[in-house]
C-alpha positions in Angstrom: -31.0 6.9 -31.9 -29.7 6.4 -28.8 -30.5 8.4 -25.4 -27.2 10.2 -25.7 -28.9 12.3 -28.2 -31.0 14.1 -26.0 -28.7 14.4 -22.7 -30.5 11.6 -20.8 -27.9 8.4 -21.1 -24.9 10.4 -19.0 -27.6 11.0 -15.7 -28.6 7.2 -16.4 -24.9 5.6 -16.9 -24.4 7.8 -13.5 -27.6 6.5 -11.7 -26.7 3.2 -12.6 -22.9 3.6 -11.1 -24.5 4.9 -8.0 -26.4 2.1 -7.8 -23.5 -0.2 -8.8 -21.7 1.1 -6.3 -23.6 0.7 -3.6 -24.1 -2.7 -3.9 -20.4 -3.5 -3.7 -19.7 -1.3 -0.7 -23.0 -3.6 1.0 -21.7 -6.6 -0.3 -18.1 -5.7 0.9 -19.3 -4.9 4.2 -21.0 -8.6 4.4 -17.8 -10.0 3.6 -15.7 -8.2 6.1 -18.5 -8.7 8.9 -17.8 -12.7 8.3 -16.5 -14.8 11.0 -13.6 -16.8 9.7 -12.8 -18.4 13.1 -14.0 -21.8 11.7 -13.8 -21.6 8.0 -11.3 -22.8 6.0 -8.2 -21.3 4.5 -9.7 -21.6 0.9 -13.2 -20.2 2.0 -11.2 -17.0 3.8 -8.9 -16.9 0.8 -11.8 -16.7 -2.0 -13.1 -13.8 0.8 -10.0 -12.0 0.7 -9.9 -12.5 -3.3 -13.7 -11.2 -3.9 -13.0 -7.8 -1.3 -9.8 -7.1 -3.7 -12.0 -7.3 -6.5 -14.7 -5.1 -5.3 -12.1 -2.8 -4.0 -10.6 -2.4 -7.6 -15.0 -2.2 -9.1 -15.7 0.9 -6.3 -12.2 2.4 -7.6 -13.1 2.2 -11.0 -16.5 3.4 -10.6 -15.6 6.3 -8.0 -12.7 7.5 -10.8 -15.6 7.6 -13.5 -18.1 9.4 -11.2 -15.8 12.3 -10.9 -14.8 12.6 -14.4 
């Protein structure tokens, strides 16, 4: 039987979500506090690329917190 069953596994989906998403809102923060004043174009691009991606995660996560 799974947790579902007795009312536990939505509260621990959501805790882990939380948790999720605070560790892409840290780890997009690192990125954007990088200087790129001597990197190179593929390291900023790969930057750039990984902050679109957590962007779309936080989205994701924030739309299924608030259902």
């Amino acid at each position: 039987m799974t947790m579902e069953g007795y009312g536990l596994g939505w509260s621990m989906n959501k805790l882990e979500a939380q948790k999720n998403l605070k560790l892409l809102e840290e780890d997009k923060a690192r990125l954007l506090s990088l200087n790129h004043l001597n990197s190179t174009w593929a390291f900023k691009n790969q930057c750039e690329l990984r902050v679109k991606q957590i962007n779309e995660c936080i989205r994701n996560l924030e739309e299924s917190l608030r259902v």
